[in-house]
C-alpha positions in Angstrom: 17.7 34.0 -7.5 18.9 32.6 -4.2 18.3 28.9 -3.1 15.8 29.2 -0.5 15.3 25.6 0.5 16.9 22.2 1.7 15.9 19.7 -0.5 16.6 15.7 -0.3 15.3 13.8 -3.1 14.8 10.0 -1.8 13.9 7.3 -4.3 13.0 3.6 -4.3 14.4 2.5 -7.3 14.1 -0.4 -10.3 12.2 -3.1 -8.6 8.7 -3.3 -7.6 6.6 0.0 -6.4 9.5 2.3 -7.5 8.7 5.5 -5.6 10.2 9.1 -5.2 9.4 11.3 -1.9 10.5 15.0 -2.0 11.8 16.8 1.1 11.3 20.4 1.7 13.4 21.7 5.1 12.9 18.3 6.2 9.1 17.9 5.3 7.4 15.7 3.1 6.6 18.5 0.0 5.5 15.9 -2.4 6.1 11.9 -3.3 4.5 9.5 -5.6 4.9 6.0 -7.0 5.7 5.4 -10.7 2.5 2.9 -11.1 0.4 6.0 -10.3 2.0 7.6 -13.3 2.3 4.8 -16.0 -0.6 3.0 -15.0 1.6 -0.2 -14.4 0.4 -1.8 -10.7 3.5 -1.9 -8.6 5.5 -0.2 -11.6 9.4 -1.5 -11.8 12.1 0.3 -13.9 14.2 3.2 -13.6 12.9 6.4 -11.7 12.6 9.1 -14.7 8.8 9.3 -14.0 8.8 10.0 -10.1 11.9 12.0 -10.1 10.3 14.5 -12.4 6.3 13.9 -11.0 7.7 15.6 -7.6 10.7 18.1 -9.1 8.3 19.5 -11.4 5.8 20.0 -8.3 8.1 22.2 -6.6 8.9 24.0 -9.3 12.3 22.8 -9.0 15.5 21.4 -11.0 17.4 18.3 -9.8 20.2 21.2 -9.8 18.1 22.7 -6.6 18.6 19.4 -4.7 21.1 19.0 -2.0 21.0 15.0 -1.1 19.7 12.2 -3.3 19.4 8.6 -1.0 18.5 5.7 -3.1 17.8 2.3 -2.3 16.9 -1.3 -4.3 16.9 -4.4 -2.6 18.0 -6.5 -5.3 21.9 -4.9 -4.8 22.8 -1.5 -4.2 21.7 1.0 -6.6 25.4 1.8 -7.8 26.0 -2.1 -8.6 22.5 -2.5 -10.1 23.2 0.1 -12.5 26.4 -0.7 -13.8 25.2 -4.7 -14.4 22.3 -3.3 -16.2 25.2 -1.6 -18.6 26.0 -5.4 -19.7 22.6 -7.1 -19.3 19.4 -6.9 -20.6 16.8 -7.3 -17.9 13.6 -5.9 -19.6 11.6 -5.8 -16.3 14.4 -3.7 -14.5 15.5 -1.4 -17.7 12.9 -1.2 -20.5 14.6 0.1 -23.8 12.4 3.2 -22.8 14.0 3.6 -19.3 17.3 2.8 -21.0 17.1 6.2 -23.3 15.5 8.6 -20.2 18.8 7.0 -18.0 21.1 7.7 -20.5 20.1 11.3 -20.4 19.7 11.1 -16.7 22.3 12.5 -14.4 21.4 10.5 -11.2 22.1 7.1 -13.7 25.9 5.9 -12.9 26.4 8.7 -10.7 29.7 9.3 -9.1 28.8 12.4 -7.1 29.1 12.1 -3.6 25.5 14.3 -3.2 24.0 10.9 -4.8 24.3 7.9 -2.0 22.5 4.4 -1.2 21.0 3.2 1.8 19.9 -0.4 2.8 16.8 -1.6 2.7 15.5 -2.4 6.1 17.2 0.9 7.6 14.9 3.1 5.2 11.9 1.2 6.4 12.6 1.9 10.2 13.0 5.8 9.0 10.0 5.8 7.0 8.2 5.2 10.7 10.5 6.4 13.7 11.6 9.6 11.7 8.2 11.0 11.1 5.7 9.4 13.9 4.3 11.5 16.8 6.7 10.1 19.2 9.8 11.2 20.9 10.9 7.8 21.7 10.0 3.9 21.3 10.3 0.6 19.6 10.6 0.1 15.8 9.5 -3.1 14.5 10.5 -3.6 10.6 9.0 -7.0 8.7 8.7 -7.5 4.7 9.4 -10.1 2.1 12.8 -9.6 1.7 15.7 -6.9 2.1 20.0 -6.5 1.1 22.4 -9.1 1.3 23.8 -8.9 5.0 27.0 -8.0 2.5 25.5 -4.9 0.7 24.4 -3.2 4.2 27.1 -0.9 4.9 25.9 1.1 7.8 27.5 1.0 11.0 25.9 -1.0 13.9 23.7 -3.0 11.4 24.5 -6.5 13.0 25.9 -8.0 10.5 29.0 -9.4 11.6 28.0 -12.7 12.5 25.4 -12.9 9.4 25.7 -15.5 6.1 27.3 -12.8 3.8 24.8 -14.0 1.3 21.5 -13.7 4.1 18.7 -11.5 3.4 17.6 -9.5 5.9 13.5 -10.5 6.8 13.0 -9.2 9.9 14.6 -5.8 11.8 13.9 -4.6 15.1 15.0 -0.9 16.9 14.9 1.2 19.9 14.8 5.3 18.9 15.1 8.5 20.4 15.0 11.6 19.2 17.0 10.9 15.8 18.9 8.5 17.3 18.3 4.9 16.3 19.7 1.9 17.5 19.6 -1.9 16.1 18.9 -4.4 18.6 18.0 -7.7 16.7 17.5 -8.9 12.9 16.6 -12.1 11.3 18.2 -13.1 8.3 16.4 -15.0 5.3 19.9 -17.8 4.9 20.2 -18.7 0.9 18.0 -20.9 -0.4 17.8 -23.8 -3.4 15.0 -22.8 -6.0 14.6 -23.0 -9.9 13.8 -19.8 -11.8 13.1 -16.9 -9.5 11.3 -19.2 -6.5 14.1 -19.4 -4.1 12.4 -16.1 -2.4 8.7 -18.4 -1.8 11.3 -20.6 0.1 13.5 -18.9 2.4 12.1 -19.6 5.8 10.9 -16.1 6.7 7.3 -14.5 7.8 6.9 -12.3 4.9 8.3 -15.0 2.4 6.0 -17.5 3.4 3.0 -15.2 3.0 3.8 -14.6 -0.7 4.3 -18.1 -0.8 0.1 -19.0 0.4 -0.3 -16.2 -2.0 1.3 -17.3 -5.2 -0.5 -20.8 -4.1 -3.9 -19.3 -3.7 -3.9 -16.6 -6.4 -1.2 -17.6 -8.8 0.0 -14.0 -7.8 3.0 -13.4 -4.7 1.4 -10.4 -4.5 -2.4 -11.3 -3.2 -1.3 -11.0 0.1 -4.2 -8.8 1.2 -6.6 -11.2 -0.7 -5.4 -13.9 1.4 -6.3 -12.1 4.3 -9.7 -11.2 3.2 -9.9 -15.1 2.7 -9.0 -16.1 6.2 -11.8 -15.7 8.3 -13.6 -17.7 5.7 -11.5 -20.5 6.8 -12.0 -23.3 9.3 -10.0 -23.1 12.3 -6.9 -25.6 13.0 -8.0 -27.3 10.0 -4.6 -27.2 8.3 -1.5 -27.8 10.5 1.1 -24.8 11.9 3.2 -23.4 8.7 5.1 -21.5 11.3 6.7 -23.0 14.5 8.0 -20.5 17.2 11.1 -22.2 19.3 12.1 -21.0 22.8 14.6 -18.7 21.9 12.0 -17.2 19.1 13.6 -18.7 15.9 11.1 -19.7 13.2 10.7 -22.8 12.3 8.9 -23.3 8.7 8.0 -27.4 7.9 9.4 -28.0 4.2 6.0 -28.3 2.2 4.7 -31.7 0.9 2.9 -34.2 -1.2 -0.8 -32.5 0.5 -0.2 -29.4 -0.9 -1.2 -30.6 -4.0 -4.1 -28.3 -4.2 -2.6 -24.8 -6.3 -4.8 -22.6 -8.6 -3.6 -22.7 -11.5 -4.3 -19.8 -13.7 -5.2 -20.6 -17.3 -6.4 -24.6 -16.4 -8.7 -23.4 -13.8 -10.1 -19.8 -15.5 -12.5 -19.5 -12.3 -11.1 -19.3 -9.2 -14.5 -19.0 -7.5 -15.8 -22.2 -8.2 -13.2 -24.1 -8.1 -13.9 -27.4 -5.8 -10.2 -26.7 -3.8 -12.0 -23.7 -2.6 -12.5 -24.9 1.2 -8.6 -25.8 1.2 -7.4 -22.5 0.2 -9.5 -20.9 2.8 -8.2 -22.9 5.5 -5.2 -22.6 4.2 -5.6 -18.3 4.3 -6.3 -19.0 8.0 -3.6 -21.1 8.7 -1.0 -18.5 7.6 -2.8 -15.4 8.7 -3.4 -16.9 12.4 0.3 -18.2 12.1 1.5 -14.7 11.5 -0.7 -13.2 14.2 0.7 -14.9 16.9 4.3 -14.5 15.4 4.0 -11.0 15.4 2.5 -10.9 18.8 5.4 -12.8 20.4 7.9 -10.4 18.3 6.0 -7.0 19.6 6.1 -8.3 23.4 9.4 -9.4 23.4 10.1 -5.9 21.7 8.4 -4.5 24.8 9.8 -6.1 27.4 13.6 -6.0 25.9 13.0 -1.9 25.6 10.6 -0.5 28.0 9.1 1.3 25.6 5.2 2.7 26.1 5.3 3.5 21.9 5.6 1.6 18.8 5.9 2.2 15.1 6.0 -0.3 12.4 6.6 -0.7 8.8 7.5 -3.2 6.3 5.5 -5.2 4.1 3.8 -7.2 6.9 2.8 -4.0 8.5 -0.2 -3.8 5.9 -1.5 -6.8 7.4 -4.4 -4.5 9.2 -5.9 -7.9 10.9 -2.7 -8.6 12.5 -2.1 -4.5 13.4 -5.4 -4.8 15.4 -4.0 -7.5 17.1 -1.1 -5.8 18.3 -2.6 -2.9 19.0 -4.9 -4.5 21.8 -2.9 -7.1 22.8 1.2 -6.2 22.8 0.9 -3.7 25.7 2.5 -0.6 23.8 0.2 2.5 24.9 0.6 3.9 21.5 1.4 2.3 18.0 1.5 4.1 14.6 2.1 2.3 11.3 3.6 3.9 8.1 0.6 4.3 6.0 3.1 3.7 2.8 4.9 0.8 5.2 5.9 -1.3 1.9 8.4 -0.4 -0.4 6.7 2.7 -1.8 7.7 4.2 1.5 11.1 3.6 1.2 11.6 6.6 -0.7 10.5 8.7 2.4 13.1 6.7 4.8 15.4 7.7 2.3 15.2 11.1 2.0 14.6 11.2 6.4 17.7 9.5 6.5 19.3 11.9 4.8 18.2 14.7 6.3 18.8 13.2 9.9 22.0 11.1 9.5 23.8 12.7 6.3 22.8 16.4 6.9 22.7 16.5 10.7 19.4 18.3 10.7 17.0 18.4 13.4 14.0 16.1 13.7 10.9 18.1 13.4 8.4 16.3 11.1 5.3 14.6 12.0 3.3 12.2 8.9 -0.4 13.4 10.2 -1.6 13.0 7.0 -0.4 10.7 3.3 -2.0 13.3 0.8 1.5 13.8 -1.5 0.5 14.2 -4.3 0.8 17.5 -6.5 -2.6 19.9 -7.2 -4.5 20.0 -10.5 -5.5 22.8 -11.9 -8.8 23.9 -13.2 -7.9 23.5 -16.5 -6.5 19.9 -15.9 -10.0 19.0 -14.5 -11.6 20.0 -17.5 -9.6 18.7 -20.3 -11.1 14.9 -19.6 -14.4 16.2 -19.3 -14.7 18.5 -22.5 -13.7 15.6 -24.4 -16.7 14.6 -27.1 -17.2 11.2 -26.0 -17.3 12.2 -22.4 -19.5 14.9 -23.5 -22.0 12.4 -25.5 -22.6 10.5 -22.4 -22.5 12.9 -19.5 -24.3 15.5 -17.8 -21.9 18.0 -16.1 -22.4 20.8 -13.5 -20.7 23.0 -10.8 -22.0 22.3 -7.6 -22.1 25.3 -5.2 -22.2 22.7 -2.4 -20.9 19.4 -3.5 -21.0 18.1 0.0 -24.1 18.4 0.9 -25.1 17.9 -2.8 -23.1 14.4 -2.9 -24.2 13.6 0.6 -28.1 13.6 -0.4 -27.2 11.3 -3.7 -25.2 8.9 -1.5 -28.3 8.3 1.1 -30.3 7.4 -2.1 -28.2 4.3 -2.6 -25.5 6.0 -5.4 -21.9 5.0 -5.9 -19.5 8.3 -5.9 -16.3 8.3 -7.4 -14.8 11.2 -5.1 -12.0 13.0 -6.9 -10.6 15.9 -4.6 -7.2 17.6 -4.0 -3.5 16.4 -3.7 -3.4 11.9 -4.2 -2.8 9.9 -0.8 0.8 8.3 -0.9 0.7 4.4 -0.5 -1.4 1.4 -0.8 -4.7 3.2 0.8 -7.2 5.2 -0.8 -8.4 7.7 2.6 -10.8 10.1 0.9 -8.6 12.4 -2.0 -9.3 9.5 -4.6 -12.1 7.2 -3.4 -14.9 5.3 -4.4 -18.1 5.9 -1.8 -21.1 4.8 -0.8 -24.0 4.4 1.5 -22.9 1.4 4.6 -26.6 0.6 5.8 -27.4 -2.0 3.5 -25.4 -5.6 2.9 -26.3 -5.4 -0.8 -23.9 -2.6 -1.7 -20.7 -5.3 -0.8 -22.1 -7.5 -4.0 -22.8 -4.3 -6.3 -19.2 -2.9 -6.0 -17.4 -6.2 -6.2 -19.2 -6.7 -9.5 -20.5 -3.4 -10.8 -17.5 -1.7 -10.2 -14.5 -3.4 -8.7 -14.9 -6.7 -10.8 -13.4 -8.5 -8.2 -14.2 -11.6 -6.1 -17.4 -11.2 -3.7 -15.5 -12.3 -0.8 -13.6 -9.1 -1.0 -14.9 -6.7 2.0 -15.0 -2.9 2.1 -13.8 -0.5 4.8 -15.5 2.5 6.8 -14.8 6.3 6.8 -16.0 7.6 10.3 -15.8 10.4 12.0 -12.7 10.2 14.5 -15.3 11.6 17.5 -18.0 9.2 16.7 -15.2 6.1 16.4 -15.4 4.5 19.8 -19.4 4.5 19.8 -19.2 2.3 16.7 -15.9 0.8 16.8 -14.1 -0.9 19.6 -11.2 0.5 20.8 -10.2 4.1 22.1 -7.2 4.6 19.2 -7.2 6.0 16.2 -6.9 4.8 12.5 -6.3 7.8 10.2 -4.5 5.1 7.5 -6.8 2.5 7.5 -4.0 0.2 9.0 -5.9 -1.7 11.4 -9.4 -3.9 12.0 -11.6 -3.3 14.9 -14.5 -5.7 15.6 -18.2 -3.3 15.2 -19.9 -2.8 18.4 -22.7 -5.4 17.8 -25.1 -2.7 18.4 -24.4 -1.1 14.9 -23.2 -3.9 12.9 -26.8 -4.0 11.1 -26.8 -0.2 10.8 -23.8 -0.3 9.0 -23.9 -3.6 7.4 -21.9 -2.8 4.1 -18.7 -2.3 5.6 -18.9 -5.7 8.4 -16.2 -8.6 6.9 -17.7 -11.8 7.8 -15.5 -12.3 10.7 -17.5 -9.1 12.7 -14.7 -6.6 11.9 -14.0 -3.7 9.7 -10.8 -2.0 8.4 -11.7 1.4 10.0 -10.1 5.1 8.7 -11.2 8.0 11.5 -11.4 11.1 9.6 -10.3 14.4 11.3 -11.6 17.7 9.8 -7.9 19.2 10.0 -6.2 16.5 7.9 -9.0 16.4 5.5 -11.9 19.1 6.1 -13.7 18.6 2.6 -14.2 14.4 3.6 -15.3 15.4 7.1 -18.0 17.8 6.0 -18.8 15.1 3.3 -19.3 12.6 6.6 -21.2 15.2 8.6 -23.8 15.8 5.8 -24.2 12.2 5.0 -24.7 12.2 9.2 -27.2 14.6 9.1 -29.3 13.0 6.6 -28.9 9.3 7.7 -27.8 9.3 11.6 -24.8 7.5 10.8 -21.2 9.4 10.4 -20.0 6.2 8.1 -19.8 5.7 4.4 -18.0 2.9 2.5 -14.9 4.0 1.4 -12.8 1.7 -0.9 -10.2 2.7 -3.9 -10.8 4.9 -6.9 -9.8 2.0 -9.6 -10.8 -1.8 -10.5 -9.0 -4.9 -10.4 -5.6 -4.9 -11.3 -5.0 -1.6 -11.9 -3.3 1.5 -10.0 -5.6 4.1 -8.0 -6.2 7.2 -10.2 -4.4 9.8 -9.8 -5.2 12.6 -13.0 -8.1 14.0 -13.3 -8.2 11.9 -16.6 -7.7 9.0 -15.1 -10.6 9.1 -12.9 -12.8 9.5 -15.7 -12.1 6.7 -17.4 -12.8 4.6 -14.5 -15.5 6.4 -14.2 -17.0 6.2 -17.6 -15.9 2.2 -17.6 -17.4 1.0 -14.5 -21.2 1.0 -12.5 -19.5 4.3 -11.0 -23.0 6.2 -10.8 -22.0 10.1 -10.2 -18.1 11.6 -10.1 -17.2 14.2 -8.0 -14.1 16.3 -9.5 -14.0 18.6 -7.1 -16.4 21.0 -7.2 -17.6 19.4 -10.5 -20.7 16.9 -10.3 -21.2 14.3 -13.4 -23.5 12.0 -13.9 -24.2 9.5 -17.1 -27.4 10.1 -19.0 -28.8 7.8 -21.4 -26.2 7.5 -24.0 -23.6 6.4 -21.3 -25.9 3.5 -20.1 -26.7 2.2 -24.2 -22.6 2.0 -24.5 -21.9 0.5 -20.9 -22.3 -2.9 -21.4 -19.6 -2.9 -24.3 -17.7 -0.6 -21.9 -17.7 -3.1 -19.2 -16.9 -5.9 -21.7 -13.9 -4.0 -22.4 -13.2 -3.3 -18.8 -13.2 -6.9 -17.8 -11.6 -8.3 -20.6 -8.4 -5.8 -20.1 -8.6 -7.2 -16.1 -8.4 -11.3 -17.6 -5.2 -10.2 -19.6 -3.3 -8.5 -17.0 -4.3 -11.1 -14.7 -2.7 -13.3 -18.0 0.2 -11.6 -18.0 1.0 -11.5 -14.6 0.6 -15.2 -14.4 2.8 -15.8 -17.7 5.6 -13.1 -15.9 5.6 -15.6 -12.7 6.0 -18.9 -15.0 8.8 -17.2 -16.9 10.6 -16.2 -13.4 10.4 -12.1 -14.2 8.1 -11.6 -11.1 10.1 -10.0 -8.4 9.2 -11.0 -5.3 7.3 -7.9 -3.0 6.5 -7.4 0.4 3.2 -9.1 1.6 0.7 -6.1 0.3 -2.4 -6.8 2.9 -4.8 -4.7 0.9 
């Protein structure tokens, strides 16, 4: 049978949030991260899993492929993979990724189909490549890229670079599929013991994991920290960043007064510890730091460019707080944010790369929407469900209209675990694989935090709105489809829709449009009908520590584990009956218990140096 497509397999590979993002003619067909797979939050290792997830989706062999891009920002793929050959680096190459490699043709490749990109070049394609704009500014900002000595694309800037610098911060001018590098900031080496020398590097992104892994013991609470900040008391901690006149940053070496860490294990509960008020004002320090960093950086981007549009990705770029900032205040008349803009979506600035720059093909795509993932069949939804324990506790039945029916359970005050189509690629959960529930009352905040999330009450929740009712409620004329930016709540409704209102007056806002996802719309229109307000809490299908689901069976486990009080699985409706509520409380024992060991592990991986450090994830 003749080959009927153009396929480009790109693929974030062995360090954190290890990704895969299949291209079809140039479009997105499918892409998914390896955590969603193994269960493993921000999954490492080699790429077996998402190679297969979105080859086996198409209905395709890795023989059908044309172009395979690859990047890791540790060393290039190619190097990475021969040192693993001599070292054993269990975090990188498990002895279970060490059989599926060996078997793997992609592992130690020498075919010149099979090539590696750099790190902050597949961010900038992840945004420019596939945004709604002809031309503009591309602003690029994470934890940490390549060594200035691993980048070997032309035009990179590199010449005058510390081989041995990181790259931190990137910044472009596009059009068309033409890009061009006009400044980057390099992260110079850095003393450190164990794996710490990233916390110390004097970048934006670095120094945000750095408040992190002193808040949280985690580098990776970056979008805890920023649910913290507002919390905070202004000015109350001095400047961690300095800005100088020629827009160099300046980071003040720590001392004796931070003397204040959590410590996980001495100090079991974080919420009442007595250092409390410090990490707050600490969380603002570093969030207002980065605002005004990032403001300065945009501007200057403006004014060195002309440009009326900008697109953004990188770690930092999932700082929503800071997003809003620059929407409103950098003077771009448009801005659009990769909705996977950490280093999940570097697997789709792969693959765009090498359809652009490697195959010469024309730039046509548009990302209006991040639902990647591949379909489950009818019989996949039932398999969890006829199982007899699920069946012991459940009552189960088709809705002929689970809309409207769902829409009438939510006004009463339930909590929906909404199950429907292909999984959302990225960080965000925007409606395929969502916890919801009603906004009007405050209450519903402290009952999924606890009852469901088992997380910290500070810990806000965003909206779902309908994009045409957006500007009555929010403010601002723009749109939000990704949930990638805070708007303050027109004070008018803030006590109409008082579950979704963080402390500081804002809300991380997703518009919903009814041709990106119809079934959530008509969900928000019923619920409308009902209530008068086009708004529902919307927050992610999982709890603590672990992954969004993303099988069927997945989301019934966190469904059958957690205050969750009715799942909708498609056209499927379930509910618990009483059996399910005489087992819960050993179910939740269960649940929590499993969240204090990860959170153990975690802590012990930091200690031992086997954390790698990630993008700031503002979540």
């Amino acid at each position: 049978m003749p080959k009927n497509h153009v396929y480009v397999l790109g693929i974030n590979a062995y360090d954190h949030d290890v990704s895969a993002c299949l291209l079809r003619d140039g479009e997105i067909a499918f892409a998914i991260e390896k955590e969603r797979i193994t269960r493993q939050k921000h999954a490492t290792g080699f790429y077996q899993e998402v190679v297969d997830y979105v080859l086996k989706a198409e209905g395709i062999t890795l023989d059908d492929v044309d172009l395979v891009v690859r990047n890791c920002y540790v060393l290039p793929v190619e190097e990475l993979e021969v040192r693993m050959v001599a070292q054993d680096v269990p975090e990188v190459m498990t002895d279970t990724d060490r059989k599926a490699a060996a078997k793997n043709p992609l592992y130690l490749s020498k075919s010149n189909k099979v090539v590696t990109l750099s790190h902050h070049l597949a961010h900038a394609y992840s945004a420019f490549a596939c945004c709604p704009f002809d031309e503009g500014a591309v602003m690029v900002v994470d934890g940490v890229g390549n060594y200035a000595a691993d980048i070997r694309e032309p035009g990179q800037l590199t010449e005058k670079a510390d081989p041995l610098g990181r790259e931190s911060e990137s910044y472009y001018k596009f059009r068309g599929a033409t890009l061009e590098a006009l400044k980057k900031v390099w992260l110079n080496p850095c003393r450190g013991f164990l794996s710490d020398e990233f916390y110390y590097m004097p970048g934006l992104g670095a120094l945000y994991s750095r408040v992190s892994s002193y808040i949280f013991s985690n580098w990776n609470k970056c979008g805890e920290v920023m649910g913290l900040a507002p919390y905070g008391k202004p000015d109350a901690f001095r400047p961690l960043i300095d800005i100088e006149k020629d827009g160099a940053l300046t980071i003040p070496e720590w001392d004796l007064s931070f003397d204040k860490p959590w410590l996980l294990g001495r100090e079991p509960d974080w919420e009442k510890s007595p250092r409390m008020q410090h990490w707050k004002d600490m969380a603002w320090r570093i969030q207002d730091d980065t605002e005004k960093v990032l403001l300065a950086r945009a501007r200057w981007l403006r004014d060195t460019t002309g440009a009326k549009n900008l697109v953004i990705a990188g770690g930092v770029a999932l700082n929503c707080v800071a997003n809003g900032r620059l929407v409103r205040e950098a003077g771009f008349e448009k801005v659009w944010i990769q909705p996977a803009a950490g280093d999940n979506g570097i697997a789709i600035g792969c693959a765009l790369y090498g359809h652009l720059e490697i195959l010469k093909q024309p730039r046509k795509f548009v990302m209006r929407h991040a639902y990647l993932g591949r379909p489950y069949s009818d019989a996949e939804l039932r398999a969890p469900i006829e199982k007899r324990m699920v069946k012991l506790q459940t009552v189960i039945k088709h809705s002929d209209d689970i809309c409207r029916e769902s829409a009438q359970l939510l006004a009463e005050g339930h909590v929906f675990g909404w199950f429907q189509g292909p999984s959302e690629f990225g960080p965000r959960a925007l409606g395929n694989r969502s916890i919801i529930a009603d906004p009007r009352k405050p209450e519903i905040k402290d009952k999924l935090n606890s009852r469901v999330k088992f997380r910290q009450a500070f810990r806000p929740f965003a909206p779902i709105v309908l994009a045409e009712r957006a500007a009555e409620i929010f403010e601002g004329e723009d749109e939000s489809p990704f949930m990638l930016r805070a708007k303050r709540v027109v004070p008018a409704w803030r006590d109409r829709i008082a579950g979704i209102v963080h402390v500081d007056g804002t809300a991380r806002v997703q518009t919903v449009r009814e041709d990106t996802n119809p079934r959530l719309y008509r969900l928000l229109k019923e619920f409308e009908a009902l209530t008068g307000v086009p708004v529902l809490v919307n927050t992610s299908f999982n709890i603590k520590g672990e992954p969004i689901v993303e099988a069927p069976a997945d989301a019934v486990k966190c469904f059958m584990n957690t205050g969750i009080d009715y799942l909708a699985l498609h056209d499927m409706l379930i509910s618990k009956n009483r059996m399910h509520r005489f087992l819960l409380p050993f179910r939740a024992i269960g649940s929590q218990m499993s969240v204090i060991v990860k959170s153990g592990l975690e802590a012990d991986a930091q200690i031992q140096g086997k954390a790698k450090p990630a993008d700031p994830r503002a979540q």
